[in-house]
matplotlib code that plots the C-alpha trace (Angstrom):
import matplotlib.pyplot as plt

x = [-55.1, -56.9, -59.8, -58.6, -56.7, -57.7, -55.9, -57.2, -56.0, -56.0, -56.2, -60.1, -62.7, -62.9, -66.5, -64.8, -62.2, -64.7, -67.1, -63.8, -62.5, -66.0, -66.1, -62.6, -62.9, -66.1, -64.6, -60.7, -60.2, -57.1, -55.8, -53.6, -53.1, -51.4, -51.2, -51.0, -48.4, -45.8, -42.5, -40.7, -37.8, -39.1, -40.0, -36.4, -34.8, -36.5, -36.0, -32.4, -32.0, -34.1, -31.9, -28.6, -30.6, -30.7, -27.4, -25.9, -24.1, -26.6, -25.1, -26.6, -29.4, -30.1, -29.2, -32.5, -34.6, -38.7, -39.7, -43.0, -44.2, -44.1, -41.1, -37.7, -36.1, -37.8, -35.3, -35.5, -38.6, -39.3, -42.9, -44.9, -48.4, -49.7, -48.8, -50.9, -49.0, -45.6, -42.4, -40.7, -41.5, -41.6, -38.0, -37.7, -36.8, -38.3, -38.5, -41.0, -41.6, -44.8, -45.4, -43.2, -44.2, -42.1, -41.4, -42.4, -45.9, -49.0, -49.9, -46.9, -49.0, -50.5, -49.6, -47.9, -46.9, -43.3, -40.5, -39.0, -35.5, -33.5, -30.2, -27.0, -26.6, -22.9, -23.7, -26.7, -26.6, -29.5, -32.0, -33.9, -34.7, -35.1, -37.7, -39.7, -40.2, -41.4, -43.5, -44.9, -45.9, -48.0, -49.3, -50.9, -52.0, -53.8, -55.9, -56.5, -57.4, -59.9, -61.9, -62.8, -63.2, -66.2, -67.6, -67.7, -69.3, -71.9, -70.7, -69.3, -66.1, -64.6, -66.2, -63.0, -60.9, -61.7, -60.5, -57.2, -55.6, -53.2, -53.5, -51.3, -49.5, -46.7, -44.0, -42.5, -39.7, -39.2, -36.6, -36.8, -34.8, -33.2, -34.4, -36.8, -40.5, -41.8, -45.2, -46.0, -43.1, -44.4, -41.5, -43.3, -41.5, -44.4, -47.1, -51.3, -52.5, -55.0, -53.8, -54.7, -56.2, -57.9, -55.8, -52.1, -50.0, -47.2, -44.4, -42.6, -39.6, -40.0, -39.4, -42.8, -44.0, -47.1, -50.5, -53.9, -56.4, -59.6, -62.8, -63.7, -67.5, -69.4, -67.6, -67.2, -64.7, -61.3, -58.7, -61.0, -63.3, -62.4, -60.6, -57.2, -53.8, -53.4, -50.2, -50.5, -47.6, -45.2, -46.7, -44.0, -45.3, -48.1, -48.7, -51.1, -53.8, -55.5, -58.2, -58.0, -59.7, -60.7, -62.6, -63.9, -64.8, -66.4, -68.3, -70.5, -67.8, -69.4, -65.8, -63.3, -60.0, -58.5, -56.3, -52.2, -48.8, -45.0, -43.8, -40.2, -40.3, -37.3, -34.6, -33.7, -34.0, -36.9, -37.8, -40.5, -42.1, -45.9, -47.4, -50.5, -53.2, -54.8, -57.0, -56.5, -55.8, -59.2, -61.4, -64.6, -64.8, -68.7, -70.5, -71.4, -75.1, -74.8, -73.7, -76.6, -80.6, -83.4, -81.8, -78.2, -77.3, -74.7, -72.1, -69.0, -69.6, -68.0, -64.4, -61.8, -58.8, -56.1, -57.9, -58.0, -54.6, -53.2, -55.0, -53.3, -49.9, -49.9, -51.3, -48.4, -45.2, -43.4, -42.8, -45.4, -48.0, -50.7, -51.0, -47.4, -47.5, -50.4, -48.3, -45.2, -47.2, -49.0, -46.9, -44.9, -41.6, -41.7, -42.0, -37.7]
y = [-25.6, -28.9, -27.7, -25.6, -28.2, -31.6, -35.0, -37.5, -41.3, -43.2, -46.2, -45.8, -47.1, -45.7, -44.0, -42.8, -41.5, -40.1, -38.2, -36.2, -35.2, -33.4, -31.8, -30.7, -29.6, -27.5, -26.2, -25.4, -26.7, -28.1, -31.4, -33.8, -37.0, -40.1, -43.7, -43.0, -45.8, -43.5, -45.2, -43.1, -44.1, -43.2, -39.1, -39.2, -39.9, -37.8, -34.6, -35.2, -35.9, -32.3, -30.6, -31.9, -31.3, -27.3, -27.3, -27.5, -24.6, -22.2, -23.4, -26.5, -25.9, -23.2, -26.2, -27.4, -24.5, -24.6, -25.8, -25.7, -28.8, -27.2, -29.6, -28.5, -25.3, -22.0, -19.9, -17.8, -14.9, -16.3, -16.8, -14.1, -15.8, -12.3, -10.3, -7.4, -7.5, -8.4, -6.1, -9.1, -12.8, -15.4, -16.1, -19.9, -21.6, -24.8, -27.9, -29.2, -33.0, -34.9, -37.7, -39.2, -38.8, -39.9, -36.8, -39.3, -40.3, -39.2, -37.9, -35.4, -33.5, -31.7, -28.8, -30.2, -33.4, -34.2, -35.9, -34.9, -32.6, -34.9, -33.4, -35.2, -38.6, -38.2, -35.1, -36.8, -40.5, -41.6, -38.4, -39.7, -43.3, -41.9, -39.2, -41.7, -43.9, -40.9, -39.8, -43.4, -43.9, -40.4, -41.4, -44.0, -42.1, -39.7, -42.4, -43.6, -39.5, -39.9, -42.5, -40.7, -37.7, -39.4, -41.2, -37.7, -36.2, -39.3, -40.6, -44.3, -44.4, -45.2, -41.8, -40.0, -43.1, -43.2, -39.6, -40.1, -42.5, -40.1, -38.1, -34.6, -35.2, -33.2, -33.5, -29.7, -29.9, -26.5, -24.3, -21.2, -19.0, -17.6, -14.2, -12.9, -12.4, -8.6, -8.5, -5.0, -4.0, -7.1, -9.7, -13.3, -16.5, -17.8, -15.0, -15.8, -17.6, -20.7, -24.3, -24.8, -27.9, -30.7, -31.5, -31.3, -33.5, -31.6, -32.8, -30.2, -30.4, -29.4, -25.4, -23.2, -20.8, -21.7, -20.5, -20.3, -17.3, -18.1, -15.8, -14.9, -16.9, -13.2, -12.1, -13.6, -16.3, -14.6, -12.2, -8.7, -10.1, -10.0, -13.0, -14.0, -15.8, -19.4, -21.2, -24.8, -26.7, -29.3, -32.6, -35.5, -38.3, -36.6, -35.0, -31.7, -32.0, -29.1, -28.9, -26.5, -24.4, -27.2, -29.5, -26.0, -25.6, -29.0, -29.0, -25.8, -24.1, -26.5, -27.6, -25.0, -23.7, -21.7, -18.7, -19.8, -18.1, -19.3, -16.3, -17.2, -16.0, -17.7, -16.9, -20.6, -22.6, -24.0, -27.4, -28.5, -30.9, -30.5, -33.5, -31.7, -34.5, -33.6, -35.0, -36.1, -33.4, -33.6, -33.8, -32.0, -30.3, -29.4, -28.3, -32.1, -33.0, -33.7, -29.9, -28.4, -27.7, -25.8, -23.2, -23.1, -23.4, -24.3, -21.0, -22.3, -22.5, -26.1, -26.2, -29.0, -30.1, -28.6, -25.4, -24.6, -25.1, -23.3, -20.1, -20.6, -21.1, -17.7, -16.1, -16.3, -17.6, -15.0, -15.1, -17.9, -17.6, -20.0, -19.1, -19.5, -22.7, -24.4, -23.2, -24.7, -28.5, -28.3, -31.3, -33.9, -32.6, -29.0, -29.9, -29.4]
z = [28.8, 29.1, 28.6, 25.2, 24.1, 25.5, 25.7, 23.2, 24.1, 20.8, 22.5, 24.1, 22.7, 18.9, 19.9, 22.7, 20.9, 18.3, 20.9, 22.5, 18.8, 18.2, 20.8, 20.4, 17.1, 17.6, 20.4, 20.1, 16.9, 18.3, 20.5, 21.7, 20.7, 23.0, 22.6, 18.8, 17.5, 16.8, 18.3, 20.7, 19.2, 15.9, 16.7, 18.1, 15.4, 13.1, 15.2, 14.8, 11.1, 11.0, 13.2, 10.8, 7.7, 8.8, 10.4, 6.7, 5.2, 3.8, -0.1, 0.3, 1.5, -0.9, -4.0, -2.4, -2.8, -2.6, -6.5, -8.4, -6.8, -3.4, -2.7, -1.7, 1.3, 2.2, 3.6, 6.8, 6.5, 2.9, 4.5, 5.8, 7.5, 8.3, 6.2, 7.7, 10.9, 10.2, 9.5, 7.8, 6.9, 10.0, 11.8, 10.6, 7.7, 6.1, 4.3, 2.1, 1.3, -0.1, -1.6, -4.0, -7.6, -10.8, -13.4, -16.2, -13.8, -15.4, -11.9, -12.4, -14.6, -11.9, -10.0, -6.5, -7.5, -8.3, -7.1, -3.7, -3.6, -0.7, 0.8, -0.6, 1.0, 1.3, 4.0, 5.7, 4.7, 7.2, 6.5, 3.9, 5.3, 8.7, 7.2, 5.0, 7.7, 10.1, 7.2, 6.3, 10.3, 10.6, 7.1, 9.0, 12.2, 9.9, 8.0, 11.7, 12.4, 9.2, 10.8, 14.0, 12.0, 10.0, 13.3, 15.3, 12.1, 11.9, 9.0, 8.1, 9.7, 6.2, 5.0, 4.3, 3.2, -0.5, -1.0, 0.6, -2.3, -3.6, -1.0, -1.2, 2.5, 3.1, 5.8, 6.8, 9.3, 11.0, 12.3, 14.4, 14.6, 18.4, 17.9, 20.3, 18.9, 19.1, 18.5, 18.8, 16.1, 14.0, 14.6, 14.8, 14.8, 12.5, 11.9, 13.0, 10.8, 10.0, 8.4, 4.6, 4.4, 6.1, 9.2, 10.8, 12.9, 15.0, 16.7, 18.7, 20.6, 24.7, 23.5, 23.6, 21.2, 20.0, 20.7, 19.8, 19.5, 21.4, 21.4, 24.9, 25.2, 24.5, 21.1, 17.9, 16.5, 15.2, 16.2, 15.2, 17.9, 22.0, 23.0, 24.0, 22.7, 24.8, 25.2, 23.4, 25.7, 24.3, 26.0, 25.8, 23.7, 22.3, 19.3, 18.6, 16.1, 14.6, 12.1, 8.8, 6.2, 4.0, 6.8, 8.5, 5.1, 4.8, 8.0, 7.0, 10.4, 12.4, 12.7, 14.1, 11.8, 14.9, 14.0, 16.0, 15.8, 17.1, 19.4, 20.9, 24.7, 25.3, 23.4, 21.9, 18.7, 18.5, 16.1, 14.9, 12.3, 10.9, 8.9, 6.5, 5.7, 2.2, 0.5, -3.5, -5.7, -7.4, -4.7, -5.0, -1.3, -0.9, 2.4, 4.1, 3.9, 7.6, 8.5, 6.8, 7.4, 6.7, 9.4, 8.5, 4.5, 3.1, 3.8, 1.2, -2.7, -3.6, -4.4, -5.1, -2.7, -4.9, -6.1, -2.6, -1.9, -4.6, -3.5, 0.1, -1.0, -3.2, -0.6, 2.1, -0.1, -1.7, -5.5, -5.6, -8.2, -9.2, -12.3, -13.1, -11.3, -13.4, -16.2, -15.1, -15.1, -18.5, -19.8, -17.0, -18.5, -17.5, -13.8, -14.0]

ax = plt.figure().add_subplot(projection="3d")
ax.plot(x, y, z, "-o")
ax.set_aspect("equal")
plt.show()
């Protein structure tokens, strides 16, 4: 597992620091991170407003439900990440939360952006306080990620920064379900699948379930090809890193987007919370200079950050259409 999934100490030299997460992400596509900032105290806390938020009755978290803005519940097998394999959506339910954005901003004009559905402070009177300040601190360690990112790619180590203003960051807590995966009749606790956008943060609790889908060294990259499903263990005071479509995307696949699942072996809950690190809405995504040649073209047409994201929502959330979403935000006052 090590070497799959190495141990990145934040606190090393930043060219260190920068050497390990390149090879990492060509290799893997996924890591640890320790020494990151992140108060103990802090991940603590959160994980138990997260397990109180989903211990509400069903009503109220349903009041909640997943809006146009991508804010807001997704109930139990609403999601189905592989669709091709699975009898039913994934065995956990969900929370989405991004950045805040007033309905009268002229930001809220654009799909994704909107104001944030928070349970009922009378039922949970410390979740929303606890969360932002769990969300402001891996806000942080991500524009900290950014930097070694650009210095492992060669790049001024402020590379990323300017694209990351209004950056569309969301917090998902996660909640799986007891029930037993069964692969082979298509029952996953969160179906194979590869992360949207540019990176994720993940905190898990100490209950396994996920892993990774690495090619053996003689076939081909992905699941079609030979290779094998590797356990990614919780580590205490770490968190896992992996790298998605959009910066695979971005690096010409220099950089790896590695295929993962949840599979419950064990029989238990299982919580989790992922932190996706975006870039603005409007960023024009384009195959980096420094990941081309004479040899090897460019292999993605250019895109922008939220073009890219819309396709990958309506992709794997049921009832969700992008067309009827950039619909919904024509004018800021039909994002309600």
């Amino acid at each position: 597992m090590a070497q799959d999934v190495p141990i990145i100490d934040m606190s090393a030299p930043e060219a260190a620091a920068a050497a390990a997460v390149r090879a990492a992400a060509a290799g893997s596509g996924f890591f640890y991170v320790t020494q990151h900032g992140v108060p103990d105290h802090l991940v603590a806390e959160a994980f138990a407003q997260q397990r109180a938020l989903f211990a509400l009755p069903l009503e109220a978290k349903m009041a909640l439900l997943q809006d146009a803005n991508n804010r807001g519940y997704t109930p139990f097998r609403e999601e189905t990440l592989d669709p091709a394999h699975q009898k039913h959506g994934d065995t956990k339910e969900g929370f989405y939360f991004g950045r805040e954005v007033a309905p009268d901003s002229p930001e809220a004009s654009k799909p994704l952006h909107g104001p944030n559905q928070w349970p009922d402070p009378a039922l949970l009177p410390d979740y929303r306080r606890v969360t932002w300040q769990y969300y402001e601190a891996l806000n942080a360690l991500g524009m900290r990620l950014l930097r070694l990112l650009a210095l492992s790619l060669d790049l001024p180590a402020e590379h990323f920064t300017p694209m990351f203003t209004a950056p569309l960051v969301t917090l998902r807590p996660l909640h799986y379900a007891a029930e037993v995966s069964d692969p082979g009749a298509g029952v996953f606790g969160a179906g194979a699948h590869t992360d949207y956008g540019m990176l994720t943060i993940l905190a898990t609790d100490d209950v396994p379930g996920l892993q990774i889908w690495l090619p053996d060294s003689s076939a081909g990259a992905g699941a079609g090809g030979g290779g094998n499903w590797h356990d990614v263990a919780p580590v205490p005071g770490s968190f896992i890193i992996n790298l998605g479509d959009m910066l695979e995307r971005w690096t010409n696949g220099l950089y790896r987007s590695t295929l993962h699942r949840v599979i419950n072996t064990t029989g238990r809950e299982r919580y989790s919370i992922a932190f996706f690190f975006e870039p603005n809405f409007d960023t024009r995504v384009e195959v980096l200079p420094a990941c081309t040649g004479p040899n090897n073209p460019p292999r993605y047409p250019p895109t922008t950050s939220g073009e890219h994201l819309l396709a990958k929502y309506a992709q794997t959330h049921a009832g969700y259409n992008v067309a009827d979403k950039e619909a919904e935000h024509t004018a800021p006052t039909a994002m309600h």
